[in-house]
C-alpha positions, -999 to +999 in steps of 0.1 A: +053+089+517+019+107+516+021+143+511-003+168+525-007+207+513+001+232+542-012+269+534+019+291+538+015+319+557+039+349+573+060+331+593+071+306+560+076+336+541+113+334+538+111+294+532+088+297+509+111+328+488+141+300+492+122+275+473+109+293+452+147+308+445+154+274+436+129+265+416+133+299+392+172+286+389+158+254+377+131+267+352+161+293+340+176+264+322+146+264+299+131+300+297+157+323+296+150+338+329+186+355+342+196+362+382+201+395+389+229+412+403+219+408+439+218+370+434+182+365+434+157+359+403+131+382+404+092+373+408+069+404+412+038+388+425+058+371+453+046+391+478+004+391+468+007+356+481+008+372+514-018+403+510-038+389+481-063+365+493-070+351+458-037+338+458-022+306+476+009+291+486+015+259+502+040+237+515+043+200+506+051+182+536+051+149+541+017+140+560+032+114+588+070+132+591+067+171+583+095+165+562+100+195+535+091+178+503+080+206+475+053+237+469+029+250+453+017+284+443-018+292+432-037+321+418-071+328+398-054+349+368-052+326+341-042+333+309-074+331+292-111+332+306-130+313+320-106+294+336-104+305+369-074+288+388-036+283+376-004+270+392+015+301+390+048+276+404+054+239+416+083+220+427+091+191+440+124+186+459+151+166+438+153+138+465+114+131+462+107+131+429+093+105+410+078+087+440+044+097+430+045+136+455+043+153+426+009+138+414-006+138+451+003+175+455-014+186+421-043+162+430-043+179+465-041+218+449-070+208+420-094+191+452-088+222+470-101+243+444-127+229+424-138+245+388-120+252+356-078+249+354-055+258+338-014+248+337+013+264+318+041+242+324+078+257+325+088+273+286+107+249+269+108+220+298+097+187+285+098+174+316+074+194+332+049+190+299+048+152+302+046+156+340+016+176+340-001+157+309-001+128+332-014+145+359-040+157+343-053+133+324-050+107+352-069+132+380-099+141+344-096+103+330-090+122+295-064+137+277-061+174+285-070+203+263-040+220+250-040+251+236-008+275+231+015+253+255-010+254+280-029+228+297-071+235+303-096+215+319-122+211+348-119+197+380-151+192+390-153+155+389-122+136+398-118+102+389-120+079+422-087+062+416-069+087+397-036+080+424-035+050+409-034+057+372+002+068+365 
């Protein structure tokens, strides 16, 4: 199953909120982060991905299907300069993982913004570390700098068969 980035825009607001619901309950295992009394995890900068145009969210669909399979949420407010872009969230859906989406989104998200990166993966999930060491170092051909928890490097120069390297 290819997958294919789909900018989110009004109209998947509330899809996009539901998955990203989901994914908070899934990081709240590992960083502490509680649900409030209304049910909902709270994420402040939810709504510049609709009125800040620095900031992106897609959808990860499946390319020949349209089937839902994940998202991704990027913004240029890194942690430290100069790195200019950051995955502020991404998940893929339970039923897709480890299928190779996960590494065909990132690609996707790191060719559709070119320049310096960086990647904070969730506190305290392992998972999500390994994941995006992989990633990484399969889309730079090296192993990634890390600094603080937190993944930096350039993607100006893919490798040309990075999909095939994890």
């Amino acid at each position: 199953m290819e997958p294919e980035l789909i900018r989110a825009g009004l109209p998947d607001r509330d899809l996009l909120f539901r998955l990203l619901q989901y994914s908070l309950y899934e990081e709240s295992a590992h960083d502490g982060n509680e649900m409030g009394e209304d049910g909902l995890f709270a994420y402040p900068w939810f709504d510049g991905y609709f009125t800040d145009p620095t900031r992106e969210a897609y959808l990860v669909r499946a390319w020949d299907s349209g089937t839902l399979l994940g998202f991704a949420m990027v913004h240029p407010y890194p942690r430290s300069a100069p790195f200019r872009h950051s995955i502020a969230e991404f998940l893929v859906l339970p039923p897709y993982r480890r299928q190779g989406i996960g590494r065909a989104a990132a690609r996707a998200c790191f060719q559709a913004h070119p320049g310096a990166w960086e990647i904070a993966p969730s506190l305290g999930s392992e998972g999500a570390f390994w994941f995006w060491q992989r990633v990484i170092a399969a889309y730079t051909g090296k192993a990634p700098e890390i600094q603080g928890g937190v993944f930096r490097f350039s993607a100006d120069t893919p490798l040309t068969n990075a999909a095939d390297t994890i």
